[in-house]
C-alpha positions as CSV (number, residue, x, y, z in Angstrom):
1,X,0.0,0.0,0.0
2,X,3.0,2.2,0.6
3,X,3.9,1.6,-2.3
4,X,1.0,2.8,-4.4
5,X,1.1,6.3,-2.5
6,X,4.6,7.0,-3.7
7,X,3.7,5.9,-7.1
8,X,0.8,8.6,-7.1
9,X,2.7,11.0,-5.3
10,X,5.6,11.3,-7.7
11,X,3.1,11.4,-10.7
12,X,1.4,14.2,-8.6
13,X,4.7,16.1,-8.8
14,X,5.5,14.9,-12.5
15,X,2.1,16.8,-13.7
16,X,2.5,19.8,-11.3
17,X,5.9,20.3,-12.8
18,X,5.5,19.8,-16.7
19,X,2.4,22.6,-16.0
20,X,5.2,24.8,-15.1
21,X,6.9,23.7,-18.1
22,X,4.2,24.3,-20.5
23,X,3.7,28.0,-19.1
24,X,7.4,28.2,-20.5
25,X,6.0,26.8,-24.1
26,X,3.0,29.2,-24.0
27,X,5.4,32.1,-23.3
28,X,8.0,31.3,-25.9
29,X,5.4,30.9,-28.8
30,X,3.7,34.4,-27.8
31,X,7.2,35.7,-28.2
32,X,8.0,34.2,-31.6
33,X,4.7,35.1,-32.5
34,X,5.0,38.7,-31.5
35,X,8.4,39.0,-33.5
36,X,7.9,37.1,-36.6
37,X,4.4,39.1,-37.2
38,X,6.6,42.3,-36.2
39,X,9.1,41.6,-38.7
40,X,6.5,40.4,-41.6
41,X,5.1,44.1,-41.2
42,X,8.4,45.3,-41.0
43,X,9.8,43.7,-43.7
44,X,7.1,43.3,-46.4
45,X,5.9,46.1,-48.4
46,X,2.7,47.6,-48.6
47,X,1.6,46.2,-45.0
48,X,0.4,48.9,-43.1
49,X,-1.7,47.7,-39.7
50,X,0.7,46.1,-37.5
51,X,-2.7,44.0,-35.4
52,X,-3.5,41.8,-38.1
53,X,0.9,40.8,-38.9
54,X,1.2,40.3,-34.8
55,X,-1.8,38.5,-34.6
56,X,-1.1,36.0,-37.4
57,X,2.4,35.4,-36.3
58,X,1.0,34.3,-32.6
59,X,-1.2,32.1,-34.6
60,X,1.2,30.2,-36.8
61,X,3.8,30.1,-33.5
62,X,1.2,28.4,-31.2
63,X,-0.3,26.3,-34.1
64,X,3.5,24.8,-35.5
65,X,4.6,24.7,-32.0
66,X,1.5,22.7,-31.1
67,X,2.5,20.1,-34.0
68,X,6.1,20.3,-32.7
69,X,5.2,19.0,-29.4
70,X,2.9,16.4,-30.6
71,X,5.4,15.0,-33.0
72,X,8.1,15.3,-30.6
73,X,9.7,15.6,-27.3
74,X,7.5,17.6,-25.3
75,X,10.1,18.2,-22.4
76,X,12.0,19.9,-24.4
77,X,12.2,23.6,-25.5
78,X,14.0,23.5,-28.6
79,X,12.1,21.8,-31.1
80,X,8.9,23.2,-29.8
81,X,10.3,26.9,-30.7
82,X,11.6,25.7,-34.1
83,X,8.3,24.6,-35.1
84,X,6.7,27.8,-33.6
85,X,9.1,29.5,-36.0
86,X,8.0,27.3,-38.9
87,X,4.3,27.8,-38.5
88,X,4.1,31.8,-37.7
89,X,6.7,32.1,-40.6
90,X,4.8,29.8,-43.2
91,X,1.2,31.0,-42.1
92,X,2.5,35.3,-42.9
93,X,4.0,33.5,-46.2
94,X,0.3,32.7,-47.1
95,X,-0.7,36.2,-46.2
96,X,1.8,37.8,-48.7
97,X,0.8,35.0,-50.7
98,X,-3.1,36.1,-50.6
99,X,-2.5,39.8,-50.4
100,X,0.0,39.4,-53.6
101,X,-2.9,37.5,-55.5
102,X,-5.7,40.0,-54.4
103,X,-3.8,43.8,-55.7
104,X,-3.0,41.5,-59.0
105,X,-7.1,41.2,-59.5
């Protein structure tokens, strides 16, 4: 019976601690987000509102780094914020994509 407790006690702390650590995700994607939208209105002409870059960039950074967590190590930081970079960066790429298309028309 002892036993068991310890068992449930160290997955108790296991949980409480990758929380913690997923705080750290959710914190490093906004940032990633927040810069690569920064830098596709900085960097792309003809992009005037800042809001709808920033926005998009937070998006693509929590969806890639969502994917890079499911496909990986979740522990771990690294491959999480890569694929944060990925997704914001790819998802602006279809805005200048779209907005390119639509002042041809």
């Amino acid at each position: 019976m002892r036993n068991r407790e310890i068992q449930l006690k160290r997955k108790r702390n296991s949980l409480e601690s990758k929380g913690g650590g997923l705080m750290n995700f959710y914190l490093a994607w906004l940032v990633v987000g927040l810069v690569i939208g920064w830098a596709f209105k900085a960097f792309v002409p003809g992009q005037r509102a800042l809001l709808p870059a920033v926005v998009l960039g937070v998006i693509g950074s929590f969806v890639g780094g969502m994917l890079a967590n499911s496909l990986g190590r979740a522990a771990v930081l690294g491959p999480s914020v890569m694929g944060a970079v990925l997704g914001a960066t790819l998802l602006s790429a279809v805005l200048l994509v779209y907005q390119l298309r639509q002042n041809r028309a």
